[in-house]
C-alpha positions in Angstrom: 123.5 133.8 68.6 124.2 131.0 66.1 124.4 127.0 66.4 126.4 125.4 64.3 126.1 121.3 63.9 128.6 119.3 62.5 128.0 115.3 62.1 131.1 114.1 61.3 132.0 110.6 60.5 136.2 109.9 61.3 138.0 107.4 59.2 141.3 108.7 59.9 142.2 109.1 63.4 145.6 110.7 63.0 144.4 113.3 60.3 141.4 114.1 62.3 143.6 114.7 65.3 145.5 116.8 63.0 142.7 119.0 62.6 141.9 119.0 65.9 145.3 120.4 67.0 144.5 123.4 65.3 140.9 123.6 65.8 140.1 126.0 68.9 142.9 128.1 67.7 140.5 129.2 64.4 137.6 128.9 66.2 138.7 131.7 68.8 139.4 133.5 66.3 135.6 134.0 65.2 134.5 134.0 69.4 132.9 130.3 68.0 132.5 128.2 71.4 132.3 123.9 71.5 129.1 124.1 73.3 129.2 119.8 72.9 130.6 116.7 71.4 129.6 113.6 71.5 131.1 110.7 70.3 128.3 108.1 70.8 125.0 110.0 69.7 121.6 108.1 69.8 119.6 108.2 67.2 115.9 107.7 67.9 114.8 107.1 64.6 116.6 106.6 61.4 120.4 105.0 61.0 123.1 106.3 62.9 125.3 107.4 59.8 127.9 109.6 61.6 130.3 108.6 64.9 130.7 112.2 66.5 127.8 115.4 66.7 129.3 118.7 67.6 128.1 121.4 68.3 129.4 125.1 67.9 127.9 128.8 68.9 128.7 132.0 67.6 127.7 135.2 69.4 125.9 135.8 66.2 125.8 135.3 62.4 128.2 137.5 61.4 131.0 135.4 63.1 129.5 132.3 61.9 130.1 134.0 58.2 133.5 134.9 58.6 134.3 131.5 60.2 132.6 129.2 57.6 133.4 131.3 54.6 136.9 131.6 55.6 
């Protein structure tokens, strides 16, 4: 298995929904799976620098390859 993290800061709402509209569509296609999101992490220590966390799994790392090199 493999975790993928993505902190993501959104300053366009209508091309990040964009994105989204297509997003499970690619990620099926590498058998990824949106384990989380959430759209208000705390932060214990440090700034909060990014509005969403998400998190992605793979069944292992050669999916997570072909995804992110693709």
């Amino acid at each position: 298995m493999s975790l993928f993290i993505a902190q993501i800061t959104i300053n366009d709402s209508d091309k990040y929904q964009k994105y989204i509209d297509g997003f499970y569509e690619v990620f099926d296609k590498y058998n990824g799976k949106v384990l989380s999101v959430d759209d208000n992490p705390r932060v214990i220590e440090g700034k909060k620098i990014y509005s969403r966390i998400v998190v992605i799994r793979f069944p292992n790392e050669i999916e997570f390859e072909r995804w992110y090199f693709s």
